[in-house]
Residue, then its C-alpha position, 0 to 999 in steps of 0.5 A: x131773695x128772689x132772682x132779678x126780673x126785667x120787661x123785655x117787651x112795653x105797651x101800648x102793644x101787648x107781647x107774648x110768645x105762648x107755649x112752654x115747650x117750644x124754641x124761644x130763645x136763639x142757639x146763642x141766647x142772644x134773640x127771643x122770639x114774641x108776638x105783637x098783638x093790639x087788643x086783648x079779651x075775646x077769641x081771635x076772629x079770622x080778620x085779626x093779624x098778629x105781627x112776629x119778631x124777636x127781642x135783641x138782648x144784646x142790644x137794649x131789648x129791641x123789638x126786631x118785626x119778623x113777620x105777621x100772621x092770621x093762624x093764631x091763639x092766645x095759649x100757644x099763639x103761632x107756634x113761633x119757634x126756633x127751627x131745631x138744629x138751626x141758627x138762623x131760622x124761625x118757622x110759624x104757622x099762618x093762614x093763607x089762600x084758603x089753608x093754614x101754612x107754615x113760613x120758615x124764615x131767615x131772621x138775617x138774610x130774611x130769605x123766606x119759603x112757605x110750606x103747604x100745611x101747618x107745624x106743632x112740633x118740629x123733630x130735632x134735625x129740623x128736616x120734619x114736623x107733625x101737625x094735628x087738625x087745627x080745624x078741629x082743635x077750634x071747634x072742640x077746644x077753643x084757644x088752641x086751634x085756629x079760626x078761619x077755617x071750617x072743620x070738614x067733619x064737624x059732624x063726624x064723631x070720629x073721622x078716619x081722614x084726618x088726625x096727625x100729619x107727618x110734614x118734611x119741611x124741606x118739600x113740604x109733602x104731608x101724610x096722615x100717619x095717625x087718624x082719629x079713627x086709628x087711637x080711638x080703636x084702641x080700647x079704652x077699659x074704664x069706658x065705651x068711647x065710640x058714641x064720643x067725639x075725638x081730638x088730637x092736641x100736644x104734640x112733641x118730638x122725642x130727643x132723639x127724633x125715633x118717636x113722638x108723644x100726643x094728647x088723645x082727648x074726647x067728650x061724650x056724655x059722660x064728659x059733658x063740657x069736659x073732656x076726657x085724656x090718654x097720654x100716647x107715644x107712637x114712632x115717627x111713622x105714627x106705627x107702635x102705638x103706646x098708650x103712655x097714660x091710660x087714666x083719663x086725666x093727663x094735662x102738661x108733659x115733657x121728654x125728659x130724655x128719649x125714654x121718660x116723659x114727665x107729666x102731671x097726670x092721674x095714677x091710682x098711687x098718689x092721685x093727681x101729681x107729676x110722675x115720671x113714665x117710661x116710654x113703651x113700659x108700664x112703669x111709673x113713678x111720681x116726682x115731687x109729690x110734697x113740693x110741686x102738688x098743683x099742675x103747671x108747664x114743667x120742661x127739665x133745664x139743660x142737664x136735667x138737675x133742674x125742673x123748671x114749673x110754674x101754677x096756675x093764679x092762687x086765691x090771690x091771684x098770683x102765678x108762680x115760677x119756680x125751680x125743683x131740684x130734682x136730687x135734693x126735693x128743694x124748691x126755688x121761687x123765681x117770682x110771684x105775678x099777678x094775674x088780673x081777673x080778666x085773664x081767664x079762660x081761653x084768654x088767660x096769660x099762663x106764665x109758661x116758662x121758657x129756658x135760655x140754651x145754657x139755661x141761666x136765664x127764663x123768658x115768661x109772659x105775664x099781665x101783671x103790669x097792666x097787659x101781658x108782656x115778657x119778662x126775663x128771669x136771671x138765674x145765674x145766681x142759683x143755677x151753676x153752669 
């Protein structure tokens, strides 16, 4: 039997909110943030706007508008969030005056202040972010950057000004703590990565706010239209750099607590599989490597008994949530959708599960009814509070 679903959002307006590992649901798990979009199947142009806002479900599902944007795209839209440690506040990023900025708003008062740069991740406390080179992130791996904005060092193969920022959101002062320059110096022992050009994307925070972890990718000649990967940790400074992950190929991850990561990744023990790191140490060790055998958006439900994935379309098309128990190897489904042919590339509709604070319930987008929308996963019957 598999878990009652429900739409929270309808047409003609298609809804989603994007990435796996961000605040969608408010401390109480009464509102659910989205975005609101009227088209469909090609890159966001700097012309197109799309509005923000929250589901009620205490009160029929109702859409409640927020806000609107100009800094967006289609995997992680955005990065409309709940502000860590708040109960009232939203952040999303936005392009105005030339610069991409941040809004942070007061869903009820609707008092709004708006921050000189853009956020990826906010630390626990809600008092600071960090933000790589969203220019950059356009030109180098479309659907997760953001269009309106030229990056200045197109042409710079590994520029020492830009890279990581480290933003306090209540000044909004920002400083660049990690530049490209400063990963890329860090030997990379299967190859010579000097004549590549360099990227940062992924970010997140620890639990504890002490350190964060980013995704170091480059393409050269060898990587052709690919890319090549190190998973990195580093302080909040952006000092005590740890390449977490040095074997090229590290895709989804999330902290499991301050001191693990879980990611799907390559290891010369078990091939490409989830496996659990420990942070600043070489150890190692792969999780559920005859149950969760493909790549998907993994994050641990409050109390770490549970992971919750999902995968990417099938040969028939489907997408499919589930559930992994982590003491006992069990794997749950919590659905099968399906995932029109035209959702691919960078304007797929992963189903990228969100859990609820208690963790009883799961937000995913999904097209399957004929454009993406969100739809609510009632886990109560399998997980126990």
């Amino acid at each position: 039997m598999l878990p009652p679903v429900r739409a929270l959002t309808r047409g003609p307006k298609l809804h989603w909110f994007g990435y796996y590992d961000k605040l969608q649901f408010d401390p109480t798990g009464r509102y659910v943030l989205g975005m609101e979009v009227n088209f469909e199947h090609r890159s966001p142009r700097p012309e197109d706007v799309i509005k923000v806002g929250m589901v009620d479900l205490a009160e029929g599902d109702r859409w409640i508008e927020l806000g609107e944007s100009r800094a967006w795209n289609w995997q992680q839209g955005c990065m409309l969030q709940w502000l860590p440690g708040s109960k009232t506040e939203v952040f999303w990023n936005d392009r105005q005056g030339g610069q991409f900025v941040c809004h942070v708003l007061d869903v009820f008062s609707r008092r709004r202040r708006t921050i000189p740069a853009p956020i990826y991740a906010a630390s626990p406390d809600g008092k600071w972010g960090v933000s790589p080179d969203f220019r950059r992130l356009n030109d180098t791996r479309p659907g997760y950057g953001y269009a309106g904005l030229p990056d200045p060092n197109r042409e710079v193969l590994i520029p020492e000004n830009a890279g990581i920022w480290k933003v306090d959101l209540p000044s909004g002062k920002q400083t660049l703590i990690l530049s490209f320059a400063d990963a890329a110096r860090i030997p990379y022992p299967k190859a010579d990565i000097s004549q590549a050009k360099h990227w940062f994307n992924h970010l997140l925070v620890s639990p504890d706010g002490s350190r964060f972890i980013f995704l170091h990718r480059w393409r050269g000649a060898a990587e052709g239209r690919g890319f090549s990967t190190r998973m990195f940790t580093a302080n909040a400074d952006g000092k005590e750099l740890h390449v977490l992950d040095p074997h090229g190929k590290t895709s989804h991850f999330i902290w499991r607590d301050p001191r693990h990561v879980l990611a799907w990744a390559w290891h010369p023990s078990h091939g490409e599989k989830f496996y659990l790191y420990r942070d600043l140490t070489d150890q190692v060790e792969v999780v559920g490597p005859d149950v969760m055998v493909v790549n998907g958006h993994c994050t641990y439900l409050p109390g770490n008994r549970w992971i919750l994935n999902d995968t990417y379309p099938d040969r028939e098309r489907k997408q499919h949530p589930y559930l992994y128990h982590v003491t006992s190897g069990r794997r749950v489904p919590l659905g099968h959708f399906h995932a029109p042919p035209e959702y691919t590339g960078e304007w797929r509709c992963d189903t990228h599960p969100r859990f609820s604070p208690d963790g009883t319930k799961v937000v995913i987008d999904s097209p399957h009814s004929g454009g993406r929308q969100m739809y609510l996963i009632d886990l109560s019957g399998i997980v126990k509070v």
